[in-house]
NUVEX-131593 format. One record per residue: residue number from 1; residue in one letter; x, y, z of N, C-alpha, C in turn. Coordinates in nm, 3 decimals. Example, Ala and Ser with C-alpha at 12.3 -4.5 7.8 and 13.67 -1.06 7.14 Angstrom:
residues 2
> num residuo n.X n.Y n.Z ca.X ca.Y ca.Z c.X c.Y c.Z
> 1 A 1.319 -0.569 0.780 1.230 -0.450 0.780 1.320 -0.330 0.780
> 2 S 1.285 -0.225 0.708 1.367 -0.106 0.714 1.290 0.003 0.787
END
This chain:
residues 298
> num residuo n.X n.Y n.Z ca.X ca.Y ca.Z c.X c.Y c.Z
> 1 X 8.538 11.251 6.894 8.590 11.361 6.975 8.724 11.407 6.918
> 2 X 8.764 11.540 6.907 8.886 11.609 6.818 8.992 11.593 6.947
> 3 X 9.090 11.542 6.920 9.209 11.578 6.992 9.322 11.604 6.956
> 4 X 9.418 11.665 6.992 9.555 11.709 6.964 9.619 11.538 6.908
> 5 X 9.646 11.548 6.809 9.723 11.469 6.659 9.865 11.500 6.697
> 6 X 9.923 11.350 6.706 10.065 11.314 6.687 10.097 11.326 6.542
> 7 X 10.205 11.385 6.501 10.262 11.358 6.416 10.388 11.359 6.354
> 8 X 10.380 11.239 6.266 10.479 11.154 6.247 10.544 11.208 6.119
> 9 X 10.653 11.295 6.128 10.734 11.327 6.013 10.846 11.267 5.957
> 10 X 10.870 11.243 5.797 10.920 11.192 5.719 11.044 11.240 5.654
> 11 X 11.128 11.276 5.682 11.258 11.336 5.565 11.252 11.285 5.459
> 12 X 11.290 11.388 5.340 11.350 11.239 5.257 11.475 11.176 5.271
> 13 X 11.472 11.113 5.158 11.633 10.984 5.183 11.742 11.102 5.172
> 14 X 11.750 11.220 5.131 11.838 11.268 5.070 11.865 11.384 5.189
> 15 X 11.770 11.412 5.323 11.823 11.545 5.380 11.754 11.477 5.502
> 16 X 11.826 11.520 5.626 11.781 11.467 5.763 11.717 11.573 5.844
> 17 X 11.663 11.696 5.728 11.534 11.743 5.800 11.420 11.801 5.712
> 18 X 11.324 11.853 5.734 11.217 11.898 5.616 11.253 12.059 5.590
> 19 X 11.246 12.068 5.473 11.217 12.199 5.419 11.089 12.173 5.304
> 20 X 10.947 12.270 5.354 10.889 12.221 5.204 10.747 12.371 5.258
> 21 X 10.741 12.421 5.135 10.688 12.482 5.042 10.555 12.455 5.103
> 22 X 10.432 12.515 5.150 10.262 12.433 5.145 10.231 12.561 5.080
> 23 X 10.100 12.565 5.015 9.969 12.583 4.981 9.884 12.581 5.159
> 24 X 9.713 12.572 5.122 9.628 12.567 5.198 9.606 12.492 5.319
> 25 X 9.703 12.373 5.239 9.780 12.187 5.311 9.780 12.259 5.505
> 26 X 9.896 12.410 5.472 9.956 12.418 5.563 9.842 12.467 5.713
> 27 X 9.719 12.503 5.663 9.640 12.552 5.766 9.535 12.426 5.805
> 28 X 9.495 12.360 5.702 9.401 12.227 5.762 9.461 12.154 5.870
> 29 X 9.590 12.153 5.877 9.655 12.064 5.973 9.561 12.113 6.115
> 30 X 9.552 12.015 6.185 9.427 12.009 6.341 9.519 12.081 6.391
> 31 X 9.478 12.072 6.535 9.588 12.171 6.660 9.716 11.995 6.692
> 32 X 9.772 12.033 6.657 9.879 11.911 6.664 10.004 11.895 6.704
> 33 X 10.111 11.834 6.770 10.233 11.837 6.823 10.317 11.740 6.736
> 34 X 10.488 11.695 6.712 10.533 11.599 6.719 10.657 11.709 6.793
> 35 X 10.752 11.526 6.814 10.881 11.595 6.887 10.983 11.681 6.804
> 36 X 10.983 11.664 6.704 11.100 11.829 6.613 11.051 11.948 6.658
> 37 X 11.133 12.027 6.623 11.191 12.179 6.640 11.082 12.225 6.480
> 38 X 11.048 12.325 6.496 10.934 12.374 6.367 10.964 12.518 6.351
> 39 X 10.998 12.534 6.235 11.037 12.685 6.217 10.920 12.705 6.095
> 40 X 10.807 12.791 6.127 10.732 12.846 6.007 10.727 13.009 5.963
> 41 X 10.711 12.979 5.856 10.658 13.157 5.781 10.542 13.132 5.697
> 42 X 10.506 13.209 5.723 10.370 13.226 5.695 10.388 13.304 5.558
> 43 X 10.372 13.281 5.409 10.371 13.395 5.323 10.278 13.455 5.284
> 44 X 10.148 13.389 5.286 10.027 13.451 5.249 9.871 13.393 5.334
> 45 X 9.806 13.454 5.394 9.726 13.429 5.442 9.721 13.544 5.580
> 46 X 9.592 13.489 5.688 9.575 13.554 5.760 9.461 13.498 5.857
> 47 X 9.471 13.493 6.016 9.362 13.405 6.071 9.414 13.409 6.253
> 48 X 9.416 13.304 6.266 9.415 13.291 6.411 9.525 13.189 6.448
> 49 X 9.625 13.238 6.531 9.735 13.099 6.503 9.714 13.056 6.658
> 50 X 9.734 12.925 6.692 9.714 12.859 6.826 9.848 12.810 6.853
> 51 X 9.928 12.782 6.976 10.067 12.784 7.054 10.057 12.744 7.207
> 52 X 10.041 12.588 7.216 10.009 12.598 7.384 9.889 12.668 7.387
> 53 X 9.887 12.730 7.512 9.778 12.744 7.541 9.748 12.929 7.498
> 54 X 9.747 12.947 7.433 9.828 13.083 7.346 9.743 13.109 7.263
> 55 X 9.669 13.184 7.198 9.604 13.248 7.060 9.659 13.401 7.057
> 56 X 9.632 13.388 6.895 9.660 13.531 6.855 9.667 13.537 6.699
> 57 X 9.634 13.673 6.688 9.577 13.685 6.533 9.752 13.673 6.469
> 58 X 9.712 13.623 6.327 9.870 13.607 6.228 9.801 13.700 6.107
> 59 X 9.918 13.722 6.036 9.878 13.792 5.890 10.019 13.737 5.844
> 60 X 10.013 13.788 5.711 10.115 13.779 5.618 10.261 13.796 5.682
> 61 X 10.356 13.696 5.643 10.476 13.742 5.748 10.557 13.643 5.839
> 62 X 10.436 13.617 5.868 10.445 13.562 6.049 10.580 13.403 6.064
> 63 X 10.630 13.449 6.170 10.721 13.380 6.170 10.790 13.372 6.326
> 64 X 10.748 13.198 6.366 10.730 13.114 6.474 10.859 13.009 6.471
> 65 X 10.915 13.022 6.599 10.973 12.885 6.646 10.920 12.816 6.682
> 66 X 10.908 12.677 6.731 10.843 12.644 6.794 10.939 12.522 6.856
> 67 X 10.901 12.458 7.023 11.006 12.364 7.086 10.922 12.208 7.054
> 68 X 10.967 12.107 7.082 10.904 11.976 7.062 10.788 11.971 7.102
> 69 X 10.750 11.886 7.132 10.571 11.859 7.143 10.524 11.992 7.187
> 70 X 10.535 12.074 7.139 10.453 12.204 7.164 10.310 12.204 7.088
> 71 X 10.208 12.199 7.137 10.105 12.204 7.016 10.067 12.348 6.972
> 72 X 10.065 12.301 6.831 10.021 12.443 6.773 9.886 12.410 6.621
> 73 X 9.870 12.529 6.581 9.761 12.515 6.436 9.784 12.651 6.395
> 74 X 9.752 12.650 6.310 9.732 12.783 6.236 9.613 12.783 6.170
> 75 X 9.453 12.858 6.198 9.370 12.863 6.147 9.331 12.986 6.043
> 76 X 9.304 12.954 5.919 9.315 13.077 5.804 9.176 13.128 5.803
> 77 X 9.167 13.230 5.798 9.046 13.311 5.814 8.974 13.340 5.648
> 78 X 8.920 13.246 5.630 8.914 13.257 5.443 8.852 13.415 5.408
> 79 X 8.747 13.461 5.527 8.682 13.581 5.482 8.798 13.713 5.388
> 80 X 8.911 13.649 5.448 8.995 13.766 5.436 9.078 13.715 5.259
> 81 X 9.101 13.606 5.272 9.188 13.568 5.175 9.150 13.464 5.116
> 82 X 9.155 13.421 5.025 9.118 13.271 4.938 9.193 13.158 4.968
> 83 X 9.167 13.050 4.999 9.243 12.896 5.050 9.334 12.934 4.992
> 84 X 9.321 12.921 4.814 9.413 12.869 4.684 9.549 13.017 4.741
> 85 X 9.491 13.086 4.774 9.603 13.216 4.774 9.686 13.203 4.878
> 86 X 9.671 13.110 5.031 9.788 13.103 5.173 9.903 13.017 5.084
> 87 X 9.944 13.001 5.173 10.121 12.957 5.190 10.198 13.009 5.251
> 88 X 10.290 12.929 5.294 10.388 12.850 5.401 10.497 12.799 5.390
> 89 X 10.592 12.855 5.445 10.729 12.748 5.425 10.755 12.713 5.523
> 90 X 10.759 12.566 5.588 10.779 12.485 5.684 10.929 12.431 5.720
> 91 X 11.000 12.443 5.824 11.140 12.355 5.839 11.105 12.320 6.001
> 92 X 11.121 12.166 5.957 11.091 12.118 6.094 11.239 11.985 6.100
> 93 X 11.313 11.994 6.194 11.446 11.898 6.250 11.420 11.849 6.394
> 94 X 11.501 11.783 6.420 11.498 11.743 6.562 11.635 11.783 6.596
> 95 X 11.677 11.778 6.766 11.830 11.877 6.780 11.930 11.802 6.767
> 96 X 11.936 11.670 6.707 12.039 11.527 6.674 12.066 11.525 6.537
> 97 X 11.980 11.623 6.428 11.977 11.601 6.307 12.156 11.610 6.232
> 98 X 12.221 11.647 6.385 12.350 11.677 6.306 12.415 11.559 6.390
> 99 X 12.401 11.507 6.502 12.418 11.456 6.594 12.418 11.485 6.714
> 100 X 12.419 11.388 6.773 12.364 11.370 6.972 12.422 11.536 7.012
> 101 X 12.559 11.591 7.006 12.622 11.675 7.073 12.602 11.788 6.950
> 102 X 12.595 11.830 6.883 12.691 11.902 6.804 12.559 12.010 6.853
> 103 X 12.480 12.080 6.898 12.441 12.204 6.954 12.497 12.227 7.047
> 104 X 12.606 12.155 7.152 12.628 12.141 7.250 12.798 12.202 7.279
> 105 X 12.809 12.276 7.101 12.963 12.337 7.103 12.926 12.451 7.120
> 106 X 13.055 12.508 7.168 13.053 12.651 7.238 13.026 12.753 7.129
> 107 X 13.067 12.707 6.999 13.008 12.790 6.881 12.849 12.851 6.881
> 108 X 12.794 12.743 6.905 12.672 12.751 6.868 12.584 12.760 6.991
> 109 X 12.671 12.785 7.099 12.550 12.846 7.246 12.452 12.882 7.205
> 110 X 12.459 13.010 7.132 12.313 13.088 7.123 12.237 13.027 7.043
> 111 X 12.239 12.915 6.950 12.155 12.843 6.899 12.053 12.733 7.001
> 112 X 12.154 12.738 7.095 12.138 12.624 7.204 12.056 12.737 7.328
> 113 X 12.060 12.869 7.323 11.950 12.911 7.396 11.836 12.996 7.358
> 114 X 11.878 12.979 7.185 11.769 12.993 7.120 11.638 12.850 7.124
> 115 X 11.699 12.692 7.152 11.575 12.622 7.130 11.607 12.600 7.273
> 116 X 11.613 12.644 7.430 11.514 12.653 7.554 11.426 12.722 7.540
> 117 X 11.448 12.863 7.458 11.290 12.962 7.450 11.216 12.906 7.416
> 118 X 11.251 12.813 7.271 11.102 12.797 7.154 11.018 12.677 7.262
> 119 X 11.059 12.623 7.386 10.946 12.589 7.428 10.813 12.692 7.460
> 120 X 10.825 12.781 7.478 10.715 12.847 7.457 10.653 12.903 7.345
> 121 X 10.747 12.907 7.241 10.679 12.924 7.090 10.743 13.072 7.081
> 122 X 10.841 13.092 7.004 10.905 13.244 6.999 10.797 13.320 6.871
> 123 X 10.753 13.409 6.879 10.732 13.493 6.748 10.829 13.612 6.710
> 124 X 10.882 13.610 6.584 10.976 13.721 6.524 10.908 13.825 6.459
> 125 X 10.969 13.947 6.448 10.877 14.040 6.389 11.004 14.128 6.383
> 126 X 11.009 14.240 6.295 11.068 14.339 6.243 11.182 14.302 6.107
> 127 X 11.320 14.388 6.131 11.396 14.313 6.008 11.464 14.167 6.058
> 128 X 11.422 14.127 6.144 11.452 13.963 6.176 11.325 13.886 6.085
> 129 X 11.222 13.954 6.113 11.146 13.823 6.005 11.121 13.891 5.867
> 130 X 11.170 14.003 5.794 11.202 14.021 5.652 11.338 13.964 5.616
> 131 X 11.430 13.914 5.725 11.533 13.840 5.673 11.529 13.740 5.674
> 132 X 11.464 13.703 5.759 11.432 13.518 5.765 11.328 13.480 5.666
> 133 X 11.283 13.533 5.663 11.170 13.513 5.543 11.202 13.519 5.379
> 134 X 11.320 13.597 5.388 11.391 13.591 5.247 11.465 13.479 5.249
> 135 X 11.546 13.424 5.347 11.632 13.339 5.368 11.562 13.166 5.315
> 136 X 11.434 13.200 5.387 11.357 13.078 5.409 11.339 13.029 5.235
> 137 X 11.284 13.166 5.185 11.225 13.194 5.024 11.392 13.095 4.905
> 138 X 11.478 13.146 4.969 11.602 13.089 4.913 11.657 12.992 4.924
> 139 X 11.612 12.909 5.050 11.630 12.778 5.067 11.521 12.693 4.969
> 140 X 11.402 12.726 4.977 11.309 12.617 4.893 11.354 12.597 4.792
> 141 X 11.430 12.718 4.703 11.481 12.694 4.600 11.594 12.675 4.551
> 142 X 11.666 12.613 4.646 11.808 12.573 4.707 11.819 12.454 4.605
> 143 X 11.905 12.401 4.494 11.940 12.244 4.487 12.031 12.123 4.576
> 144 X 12.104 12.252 4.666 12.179 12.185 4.695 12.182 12.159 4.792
> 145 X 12.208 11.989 4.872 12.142 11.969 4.983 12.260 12.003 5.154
> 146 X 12.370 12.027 5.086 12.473 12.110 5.125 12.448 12.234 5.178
> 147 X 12.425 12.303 5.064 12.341 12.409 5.127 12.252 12.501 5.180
> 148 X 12.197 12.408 5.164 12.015 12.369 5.231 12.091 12.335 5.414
> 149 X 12.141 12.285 5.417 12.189 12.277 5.557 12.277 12.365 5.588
> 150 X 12.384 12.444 5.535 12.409 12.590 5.582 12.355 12.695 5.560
> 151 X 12.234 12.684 5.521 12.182 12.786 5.525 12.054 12.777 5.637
> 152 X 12.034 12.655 5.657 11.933 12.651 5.808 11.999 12.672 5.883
> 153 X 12.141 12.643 5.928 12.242 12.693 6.003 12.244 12.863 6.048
> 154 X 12.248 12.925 5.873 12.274 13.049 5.918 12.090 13.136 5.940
> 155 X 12.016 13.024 5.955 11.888 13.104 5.971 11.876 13.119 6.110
> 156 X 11.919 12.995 6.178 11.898 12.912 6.304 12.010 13.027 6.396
> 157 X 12.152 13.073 6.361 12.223 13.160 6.365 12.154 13.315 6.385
> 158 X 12.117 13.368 6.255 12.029 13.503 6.239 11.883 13.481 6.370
> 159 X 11.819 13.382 6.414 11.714 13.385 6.502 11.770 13.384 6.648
> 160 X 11.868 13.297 6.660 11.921 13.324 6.791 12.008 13.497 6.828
> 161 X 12.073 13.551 6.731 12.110 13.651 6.735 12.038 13.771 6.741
> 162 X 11.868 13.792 6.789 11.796 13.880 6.735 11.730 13.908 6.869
> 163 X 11.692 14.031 6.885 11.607 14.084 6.996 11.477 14.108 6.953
> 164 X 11.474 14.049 6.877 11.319 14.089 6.783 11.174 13.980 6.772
> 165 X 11.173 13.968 6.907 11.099 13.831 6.976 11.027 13.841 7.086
> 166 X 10.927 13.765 7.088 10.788 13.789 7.196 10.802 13.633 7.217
> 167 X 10.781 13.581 7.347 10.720 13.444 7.376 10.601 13.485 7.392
> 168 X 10.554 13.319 7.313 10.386 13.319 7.316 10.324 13.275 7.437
> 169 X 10.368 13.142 7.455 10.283 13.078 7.581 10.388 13.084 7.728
> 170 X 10.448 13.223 7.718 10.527 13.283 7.849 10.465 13.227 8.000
> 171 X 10.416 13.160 8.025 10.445 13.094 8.127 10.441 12.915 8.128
> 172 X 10.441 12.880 8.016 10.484 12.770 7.950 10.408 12.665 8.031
> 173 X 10.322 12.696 7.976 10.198 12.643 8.050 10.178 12.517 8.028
> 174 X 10.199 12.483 7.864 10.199 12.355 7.824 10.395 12.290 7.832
> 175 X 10.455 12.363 7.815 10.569 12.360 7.740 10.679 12.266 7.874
> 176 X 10.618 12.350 7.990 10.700 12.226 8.099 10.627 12.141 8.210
> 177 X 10.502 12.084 8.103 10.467 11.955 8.163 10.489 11.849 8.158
> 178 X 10.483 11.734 8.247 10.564 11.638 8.174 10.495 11.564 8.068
> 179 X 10.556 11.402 8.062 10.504 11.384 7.907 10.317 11.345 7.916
> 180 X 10.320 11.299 8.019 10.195 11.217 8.121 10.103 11.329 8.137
> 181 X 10.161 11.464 8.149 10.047 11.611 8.145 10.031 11.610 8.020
> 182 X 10.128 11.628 7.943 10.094 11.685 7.791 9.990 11.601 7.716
> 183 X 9.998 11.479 7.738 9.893 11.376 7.672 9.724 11.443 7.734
> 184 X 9.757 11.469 7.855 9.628 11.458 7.895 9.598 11.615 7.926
> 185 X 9.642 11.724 7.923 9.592 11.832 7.874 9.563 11.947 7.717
> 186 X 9.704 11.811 7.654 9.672 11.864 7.516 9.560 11.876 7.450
> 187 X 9.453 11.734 7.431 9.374 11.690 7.392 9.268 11.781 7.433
> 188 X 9.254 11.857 7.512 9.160 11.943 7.613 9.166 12.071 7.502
> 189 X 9.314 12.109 7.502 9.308 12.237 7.421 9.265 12.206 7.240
> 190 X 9.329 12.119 7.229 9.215 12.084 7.066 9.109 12.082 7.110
> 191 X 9.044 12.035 7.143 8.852 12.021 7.149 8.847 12.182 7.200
> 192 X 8.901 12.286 7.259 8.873 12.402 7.269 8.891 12.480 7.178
> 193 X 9.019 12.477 7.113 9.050 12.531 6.936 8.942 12.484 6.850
> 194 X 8.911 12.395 6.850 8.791 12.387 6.716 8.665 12.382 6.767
> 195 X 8.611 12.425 6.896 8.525 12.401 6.954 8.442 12.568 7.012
> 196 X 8.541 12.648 7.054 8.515 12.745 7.149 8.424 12.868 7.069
> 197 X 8.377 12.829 6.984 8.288 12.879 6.901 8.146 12.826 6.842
> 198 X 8.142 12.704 6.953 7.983 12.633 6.922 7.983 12.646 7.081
> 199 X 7.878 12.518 7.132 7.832 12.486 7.222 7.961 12.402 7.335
> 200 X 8.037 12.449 7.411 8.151 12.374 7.436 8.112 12.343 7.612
> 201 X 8.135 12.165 7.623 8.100 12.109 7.768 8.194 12.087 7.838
> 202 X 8.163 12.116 7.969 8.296 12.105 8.060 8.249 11.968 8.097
> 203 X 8.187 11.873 8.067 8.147 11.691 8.085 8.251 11.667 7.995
> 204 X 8.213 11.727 7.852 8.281 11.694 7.729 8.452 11.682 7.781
> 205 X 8.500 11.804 7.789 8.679 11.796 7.816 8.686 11.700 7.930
> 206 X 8.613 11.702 8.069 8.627 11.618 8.110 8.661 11.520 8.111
> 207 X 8.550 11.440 8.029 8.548 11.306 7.992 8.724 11.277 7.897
> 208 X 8.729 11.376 7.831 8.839 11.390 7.733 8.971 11.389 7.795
> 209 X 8.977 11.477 7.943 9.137 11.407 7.998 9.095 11.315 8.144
> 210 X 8.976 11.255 8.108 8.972 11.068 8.195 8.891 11.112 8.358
> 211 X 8.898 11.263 8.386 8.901 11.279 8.499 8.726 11.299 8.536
> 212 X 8.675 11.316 8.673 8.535 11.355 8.685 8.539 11.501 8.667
> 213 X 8.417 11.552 8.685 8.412 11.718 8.634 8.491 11.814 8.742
> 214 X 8.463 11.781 8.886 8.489 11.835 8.980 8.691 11.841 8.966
> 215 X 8.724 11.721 8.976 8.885 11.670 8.956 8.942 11.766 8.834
> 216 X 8.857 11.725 8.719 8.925 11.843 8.618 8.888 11.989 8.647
> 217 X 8.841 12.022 8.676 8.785 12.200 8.682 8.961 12.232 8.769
> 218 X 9.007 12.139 8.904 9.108 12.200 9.004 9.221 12.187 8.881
> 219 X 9.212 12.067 8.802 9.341 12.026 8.791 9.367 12.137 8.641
> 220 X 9.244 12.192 8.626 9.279 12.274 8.434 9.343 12.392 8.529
> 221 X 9.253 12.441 8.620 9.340 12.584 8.688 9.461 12.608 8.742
> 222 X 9.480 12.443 8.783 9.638 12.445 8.849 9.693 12.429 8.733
> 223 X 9.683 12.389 8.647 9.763 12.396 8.499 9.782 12.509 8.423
> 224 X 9.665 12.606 8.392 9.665 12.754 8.303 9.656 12.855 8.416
> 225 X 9.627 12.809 8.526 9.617 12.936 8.602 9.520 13.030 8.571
> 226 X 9.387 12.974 8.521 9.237 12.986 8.468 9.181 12.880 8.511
> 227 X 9.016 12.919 8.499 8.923 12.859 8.472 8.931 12.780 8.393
> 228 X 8.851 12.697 8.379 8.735 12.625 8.239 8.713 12.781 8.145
> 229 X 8.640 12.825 8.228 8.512 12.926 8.123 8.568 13.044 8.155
> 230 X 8.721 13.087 8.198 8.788 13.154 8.159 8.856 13.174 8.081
> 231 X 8.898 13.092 8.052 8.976 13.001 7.915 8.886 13.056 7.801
> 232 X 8.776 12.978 7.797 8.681 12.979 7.667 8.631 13.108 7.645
> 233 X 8.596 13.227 7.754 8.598 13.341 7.735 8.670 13.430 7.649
> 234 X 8.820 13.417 7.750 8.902 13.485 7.662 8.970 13.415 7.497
> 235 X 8.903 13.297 7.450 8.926 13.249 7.305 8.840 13.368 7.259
> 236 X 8.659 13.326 7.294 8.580 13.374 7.236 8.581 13.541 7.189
> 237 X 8.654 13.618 7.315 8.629 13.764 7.293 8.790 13.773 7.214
> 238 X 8.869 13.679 7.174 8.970 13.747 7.112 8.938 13.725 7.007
> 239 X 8.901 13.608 6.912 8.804 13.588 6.849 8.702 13.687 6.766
> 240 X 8.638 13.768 6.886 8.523 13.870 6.821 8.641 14.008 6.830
> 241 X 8.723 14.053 6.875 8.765 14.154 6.848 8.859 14.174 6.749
> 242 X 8.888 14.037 6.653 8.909 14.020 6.531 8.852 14.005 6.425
> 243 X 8.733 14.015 6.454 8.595 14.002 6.352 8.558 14.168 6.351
> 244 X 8.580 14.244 6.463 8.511 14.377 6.491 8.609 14.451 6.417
> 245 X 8.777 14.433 6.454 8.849 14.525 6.358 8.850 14.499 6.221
> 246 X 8.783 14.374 6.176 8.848 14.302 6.002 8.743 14.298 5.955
> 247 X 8.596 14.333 5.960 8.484 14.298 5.911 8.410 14.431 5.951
> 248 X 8.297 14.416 5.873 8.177 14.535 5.914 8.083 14.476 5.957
> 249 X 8.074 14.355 5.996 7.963 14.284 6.060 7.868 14.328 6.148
> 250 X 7.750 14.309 6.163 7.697 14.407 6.292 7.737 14.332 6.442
> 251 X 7.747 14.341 6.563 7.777 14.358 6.680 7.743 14.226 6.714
> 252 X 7.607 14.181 6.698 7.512 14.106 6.778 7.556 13.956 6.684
> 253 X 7.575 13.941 6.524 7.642 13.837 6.447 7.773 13.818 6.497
> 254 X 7.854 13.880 6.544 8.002 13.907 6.583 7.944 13.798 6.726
> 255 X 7.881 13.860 6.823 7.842 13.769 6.953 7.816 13.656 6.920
> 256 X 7.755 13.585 6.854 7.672 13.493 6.785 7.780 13.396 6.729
> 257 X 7.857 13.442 6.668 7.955 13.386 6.591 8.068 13.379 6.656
> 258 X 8.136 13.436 6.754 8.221 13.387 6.873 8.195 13.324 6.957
> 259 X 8.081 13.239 6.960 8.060 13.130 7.060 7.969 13.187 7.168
> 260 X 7.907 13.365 7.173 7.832 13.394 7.293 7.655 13.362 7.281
> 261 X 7.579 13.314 7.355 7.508 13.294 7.293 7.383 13.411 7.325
> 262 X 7.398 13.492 7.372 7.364 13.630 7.434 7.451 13.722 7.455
> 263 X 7.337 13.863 7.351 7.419 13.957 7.314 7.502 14.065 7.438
> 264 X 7.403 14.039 7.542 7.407 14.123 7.642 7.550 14.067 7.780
> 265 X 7.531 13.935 7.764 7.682 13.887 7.817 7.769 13.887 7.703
> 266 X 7.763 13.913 7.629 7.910 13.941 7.528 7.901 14.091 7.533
> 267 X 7.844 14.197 7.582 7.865 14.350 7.614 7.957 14.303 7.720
> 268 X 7.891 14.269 7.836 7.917 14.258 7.973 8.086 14.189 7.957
> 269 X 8.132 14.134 7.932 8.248 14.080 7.903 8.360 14.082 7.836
> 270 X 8.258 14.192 7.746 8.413 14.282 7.652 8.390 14.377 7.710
> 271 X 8.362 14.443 7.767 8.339 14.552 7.840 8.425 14.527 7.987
> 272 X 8.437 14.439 8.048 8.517 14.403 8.143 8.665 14.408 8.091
> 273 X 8.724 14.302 7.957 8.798 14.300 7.942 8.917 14.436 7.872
> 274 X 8.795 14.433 7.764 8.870 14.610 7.690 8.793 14.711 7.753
> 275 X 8.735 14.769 7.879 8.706 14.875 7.904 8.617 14.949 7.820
> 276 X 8.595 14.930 7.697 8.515 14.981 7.627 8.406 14.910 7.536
> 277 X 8.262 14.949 7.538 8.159 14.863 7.449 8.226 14.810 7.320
> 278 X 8.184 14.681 7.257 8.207 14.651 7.141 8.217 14.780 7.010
> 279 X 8.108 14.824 7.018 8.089 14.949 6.927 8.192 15.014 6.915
> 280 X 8.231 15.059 7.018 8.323 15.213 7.113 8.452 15.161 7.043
> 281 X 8.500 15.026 7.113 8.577 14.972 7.042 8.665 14.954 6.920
> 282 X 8.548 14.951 6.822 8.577 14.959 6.686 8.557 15.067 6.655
> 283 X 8.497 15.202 6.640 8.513 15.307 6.651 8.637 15.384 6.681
> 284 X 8.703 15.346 6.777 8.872 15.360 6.847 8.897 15.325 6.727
> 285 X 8.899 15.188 6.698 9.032 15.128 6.619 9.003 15.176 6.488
> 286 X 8.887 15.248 6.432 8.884 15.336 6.297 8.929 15.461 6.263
> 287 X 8.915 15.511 6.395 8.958 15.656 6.413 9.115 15.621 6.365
> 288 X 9.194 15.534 6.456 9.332 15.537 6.505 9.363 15.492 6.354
> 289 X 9.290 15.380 6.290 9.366 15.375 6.143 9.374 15.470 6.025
> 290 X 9.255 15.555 6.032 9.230 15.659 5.938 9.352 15.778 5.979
> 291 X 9.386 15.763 6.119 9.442 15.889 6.182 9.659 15.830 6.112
> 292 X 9.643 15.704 6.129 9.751 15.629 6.117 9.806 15.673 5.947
> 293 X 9.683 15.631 5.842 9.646 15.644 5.696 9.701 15.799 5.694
> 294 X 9.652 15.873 5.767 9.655 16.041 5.682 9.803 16.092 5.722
> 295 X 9.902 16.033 5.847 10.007 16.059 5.854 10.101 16.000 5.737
> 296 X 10.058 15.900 5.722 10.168 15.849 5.629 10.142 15.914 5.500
> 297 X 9.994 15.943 5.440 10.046 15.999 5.348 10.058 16.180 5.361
> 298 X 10.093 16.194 5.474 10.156 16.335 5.481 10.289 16.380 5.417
END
């Protein structure tokens, strides 16, 4: 049975936090938590990134805080891009890496209410993540381990200073449970991340956070404020309406391949959610890019 993976990170002898460079490395990782602070960019690739209880499509760019045991994954969508071609630059610390207090000076407030947000997983976007992303690019190739640490400083600085931020899992669904929830609802959301696209049992998660079926069904809703098979719904149709804008697939493979196993309840259900048939749908979103395409090159 797949569950949300502890993990156990290593510095080297020479720096008391990680900075490092991945390849493909960076997307196999399962849906997984440890207790550091995780700052990623994404440089090449494109797919589905997971955050708590959170999905949403990533592309090239992308660039996440994230707070301690927050679980997250990043799944790469190979249709789009080749393994050998993703990469990642990873910095992951804990908030002692300088010592017990030192976020705790008046200098560095906004650093200090920059990591209460990242419990929900911040995403950056505009010239905050073309600067951080250059920044990040200049540290890997940093020698010096001096300034490899002022310059996470002044990244950690540039992110708290920015209005250029969305929380992901905004009602922190996972993010302020205690440690005794997180064990036992994490594990629930892995087996749904790698799962919500086959045959997925509500015995199965069950069994998976200890409880009977009836006990878990109250206790997942008082937790996400969903269903079971609300939950797995809205994976599945976000899922297919990333297959419908990024692919030419036909309609009924798109159902099939998001976990529905009938074409006619996957109408019925994107049709509830986006107001408009699958078809209609993508149709919109061709018009609007071609219409998007001919302005710019006006």
């Amino acid at each position: 049975m797949i569950k949300a993976s502890f993990e156990i990170l290593q510095p080297s002898i020479s720096q008391s936090f990680l900075v490092k460079k991945f390849d493909k490395l960076a997307f196999d990782a399962p849906y997984h938590f440890h207790p550091e602070y995780e700052l990623t960019c994404i440089l090449k690739g494109s797919g589905k990134r997971y955050v708590g209880s959170h999905m949403e499509d990533f592309v090239s760019g992308d660039l996440v805080l994230l707070g301690p045991n927050l679980p997250h994954c990043w799944k790469l969508d190979i249709t789009n891009i080749l393994p050998e071609e993703a990469s990642a630059i990873v910095i992951q610390f804990n908030d002692a890496f300088l010592g017990d207090d030192f976020f705790n000076k008046f200098e560095l407030l906004h650093i200090k209410k920059l990591f209460q947000k990242s419990g929900c997983g911040v995403s950056f976007h505009s010239e905050t993540q073309q600067d951080v992303r250059q920044m990040l690019q200049n540290l890997v190739e940093e020698k010096s381990n001096f300034r490899v640490l002022i310059g996470l400083l002044e990244i950690l600085q540039r992110l708290a200073s920015s209005d250029e931020y969305i929380l992901l899992d905004q009602h922190r669904i996972i993010a302020e449970r205690s440690t005794a929830e997180q064990e036992r609802i994490n594990p629930v959301f892995a087996y749904l991340v790698e799962n919500f696209r086959k045959q997925v049992s509500l015995d199965a998660a069950a069994s998976i956070a200890n409880m009977t079926t009836n006990a878990f069904c109250k206790y997942f809703k008082k937790v996400t404020r969903k269903t079971f098979m609300e939950t797995i719904i809205e994976y599945r149709l976000n899922y297919a309406i990333q297959q419908l804008v990024q692919t030419d697939k036909p309609i009924s493979e798109i159902s099939y391949e998001s976990g529905f196993g009938d074409v006619s309840h996957f109408y019925k259900m994107f049709k509830a959610k986006m107001n408009l048939s699958p078809l209609n749908y993508r149709k919109r979103f061709m018009r609007n890019l071609a219409s998007s395409a001919k302005k710019l090159s006006a």
